[in-house]
C-alpha positions as CSV (number, residue, x, y, z in Angstrom):
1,X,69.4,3.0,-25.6
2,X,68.2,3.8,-22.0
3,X,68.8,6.5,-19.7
4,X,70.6,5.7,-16.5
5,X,70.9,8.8,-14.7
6,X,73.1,11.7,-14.5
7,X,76.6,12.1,-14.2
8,X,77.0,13.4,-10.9
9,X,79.8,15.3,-11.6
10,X,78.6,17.0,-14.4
11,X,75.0,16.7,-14.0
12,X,74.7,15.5,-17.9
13,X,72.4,12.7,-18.7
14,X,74.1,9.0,-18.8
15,X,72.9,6.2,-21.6
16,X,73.8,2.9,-21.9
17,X,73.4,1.6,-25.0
18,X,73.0,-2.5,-25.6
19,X,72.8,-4.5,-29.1
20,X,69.9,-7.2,-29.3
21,X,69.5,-10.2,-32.1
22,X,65.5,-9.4,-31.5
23,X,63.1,-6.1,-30.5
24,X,61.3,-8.0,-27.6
25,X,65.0,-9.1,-26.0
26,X,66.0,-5.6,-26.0
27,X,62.5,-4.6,-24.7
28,X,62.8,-6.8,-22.0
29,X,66.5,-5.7,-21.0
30,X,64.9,-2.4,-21.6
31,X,62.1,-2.8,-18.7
32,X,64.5,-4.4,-16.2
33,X,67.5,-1.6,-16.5
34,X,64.3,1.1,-16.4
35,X,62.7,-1.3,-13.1
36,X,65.8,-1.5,-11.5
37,X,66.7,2.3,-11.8
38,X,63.8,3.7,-10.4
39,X,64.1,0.9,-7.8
40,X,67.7,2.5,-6.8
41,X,68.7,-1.2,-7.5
42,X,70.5,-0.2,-11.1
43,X,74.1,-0.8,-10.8
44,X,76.1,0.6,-14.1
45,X,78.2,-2.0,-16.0
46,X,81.9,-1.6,-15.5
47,X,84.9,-4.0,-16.0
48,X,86.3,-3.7,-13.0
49,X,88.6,-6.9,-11.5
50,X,88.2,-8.1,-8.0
51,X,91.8,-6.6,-7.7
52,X,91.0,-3.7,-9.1
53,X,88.4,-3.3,-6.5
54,X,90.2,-4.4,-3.2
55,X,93.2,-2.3,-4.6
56,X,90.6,0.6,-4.7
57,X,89.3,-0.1,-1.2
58,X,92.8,-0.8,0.5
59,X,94.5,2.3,-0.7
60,X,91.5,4.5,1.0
61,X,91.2,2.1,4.1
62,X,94.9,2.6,4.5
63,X,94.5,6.0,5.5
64,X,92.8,5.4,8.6
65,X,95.1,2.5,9.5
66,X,98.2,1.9,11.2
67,X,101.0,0.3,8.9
68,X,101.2,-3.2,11.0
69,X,97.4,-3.5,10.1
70,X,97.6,-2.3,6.8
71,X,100.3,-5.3,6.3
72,X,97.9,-8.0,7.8
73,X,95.2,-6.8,5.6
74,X,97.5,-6.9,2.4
75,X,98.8,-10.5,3.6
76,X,95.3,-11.5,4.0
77,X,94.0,-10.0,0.7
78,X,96.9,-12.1,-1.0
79,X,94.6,-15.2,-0.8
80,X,92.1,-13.4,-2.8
81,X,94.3,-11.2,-4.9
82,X,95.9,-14.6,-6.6
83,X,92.4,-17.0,-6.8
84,X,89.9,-14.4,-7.5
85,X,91.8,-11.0,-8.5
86,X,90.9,-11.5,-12.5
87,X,87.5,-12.1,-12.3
88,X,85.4,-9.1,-13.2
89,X,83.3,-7.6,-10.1
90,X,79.9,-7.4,-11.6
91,X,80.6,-11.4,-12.3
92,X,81.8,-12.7,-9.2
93,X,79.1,-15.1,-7.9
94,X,78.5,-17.3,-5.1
95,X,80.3,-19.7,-6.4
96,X,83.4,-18.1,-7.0
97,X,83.2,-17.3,-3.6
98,X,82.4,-21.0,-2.3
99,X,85.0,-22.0,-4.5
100,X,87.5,-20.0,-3.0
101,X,86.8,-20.7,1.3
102,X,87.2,-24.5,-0.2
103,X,90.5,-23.5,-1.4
104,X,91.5,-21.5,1.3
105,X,90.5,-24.1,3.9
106,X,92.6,-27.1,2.1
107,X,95.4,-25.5,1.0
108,X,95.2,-21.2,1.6
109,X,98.1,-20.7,4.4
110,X,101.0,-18.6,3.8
111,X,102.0,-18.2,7.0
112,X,102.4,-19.3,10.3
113,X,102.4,-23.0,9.6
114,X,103.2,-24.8,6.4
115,X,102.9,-23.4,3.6
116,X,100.0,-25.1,1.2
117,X,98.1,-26.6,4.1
118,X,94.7,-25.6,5.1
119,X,93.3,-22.4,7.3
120,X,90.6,-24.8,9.1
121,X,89.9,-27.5,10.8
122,X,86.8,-30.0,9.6
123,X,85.3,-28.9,6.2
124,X,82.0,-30.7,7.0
């Protein structure tokens, strides 16, 4: 069990608690949380999707937006919604990532052309 901050709504004290197989793994997991926090680099676990996320992020963005461009970003989000949407934030890597500007260059339109060919040119 380490502590992890405060709760800034409430201004209790936050834990995370793990489960190691040995004392030194949990002491090292220990020392980087405890590094990391007082680094400001300490990011709390969560489950949150890639969808989840962007949903999150559209909805207040939309605010400030007019409707036409609210629509191009939730036609461009699409792309990402379908390949990437159910992989868990904290997970996503570079690869995923890579993975997914391959995709979208080979086969990622949806409009304005036909559908299922690429959005660039040479993939070098």
């Amino acid at each position: 069990m380490v502590d992890v901050g405060s709760d800034p709504a409430t201004g209790k004290r936050k834990q995370l608690t793990r489960t190691f197989g040995t004392l030194r793994e949990a002491k090292v997991e220990y020392a980087r949380i405890t590094n990391r926090r007082y680094e400001g680099r300490f990011v709390e676990p969560n489950k949150i999707t890639v969808n989840e996320w962007l949903d999150q992020w559209l909805y207040r963005k939309a605010e400030d937006l007019e409707e036409s461009t609210v629509y191009s970003y939730t036609m461009t989000l699409g792309r990402v919604w379908g390949r990437l949407g159910h992989v868990r934030l904290q997970e996503l890597t570079e690869s995923h990532v890579e993975a997914w500007m391959r995709w979208a260059l080979r086969e990622g339109r949806v409009r304005g052309g036909e559908t299922g060919t690429g959005l660039g040119g040479d993939l070098g």
